[in-house]
C-alpha positions in Angstrom: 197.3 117.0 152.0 194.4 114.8 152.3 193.7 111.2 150.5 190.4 110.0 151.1 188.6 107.5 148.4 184.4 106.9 148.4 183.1 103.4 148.9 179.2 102.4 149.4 178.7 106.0 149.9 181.3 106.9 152.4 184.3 108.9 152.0 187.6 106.7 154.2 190.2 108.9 155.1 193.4 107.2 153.8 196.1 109.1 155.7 196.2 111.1 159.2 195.7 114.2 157.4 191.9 112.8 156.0 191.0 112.0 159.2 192.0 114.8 160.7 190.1 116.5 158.7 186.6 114.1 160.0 186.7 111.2 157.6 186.6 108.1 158.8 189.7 105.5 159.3 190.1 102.9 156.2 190.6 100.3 159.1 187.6 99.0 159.5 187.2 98.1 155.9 190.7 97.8 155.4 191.8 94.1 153.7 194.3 91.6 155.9 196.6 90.5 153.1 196.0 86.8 152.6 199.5 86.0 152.3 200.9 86.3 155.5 199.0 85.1 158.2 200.2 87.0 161.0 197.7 89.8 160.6 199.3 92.5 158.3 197.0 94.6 155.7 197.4 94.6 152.2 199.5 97.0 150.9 197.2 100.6 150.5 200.5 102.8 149.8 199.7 103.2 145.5 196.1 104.5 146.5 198.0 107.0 148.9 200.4 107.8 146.3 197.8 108.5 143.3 196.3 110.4 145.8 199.1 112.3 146.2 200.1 112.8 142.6 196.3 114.2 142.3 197.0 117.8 144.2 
């Protein structure tokens, strides 16, 4: 199943099976989370999951 979500006109693939599919990676758009400072992302896994609960 595919998760993809539309921002300033371009649909991001949120998991392999988006982007598999030709959407682009969430990476380069994709938030570092503020509160660790060692380079990890904000979490993304509720947009994958209402994603999911979609289909």
């Amino acid at each position: 199943m595919s998760v993809t979500f539309e921002a300033k006109g371009t649909e991001y693939g949120v998991n392999g099976a988006a982007q598999g599919a030709g959407s682009p990676s969430v990476k380069p758009i994709w938030a570092d989370d503020e509160e660790l400072d060692y380079g990890p992302k904000v979490d993304i896994s509720e947009v994958l999951d209402y994603g999911c609960s979609l289909c």
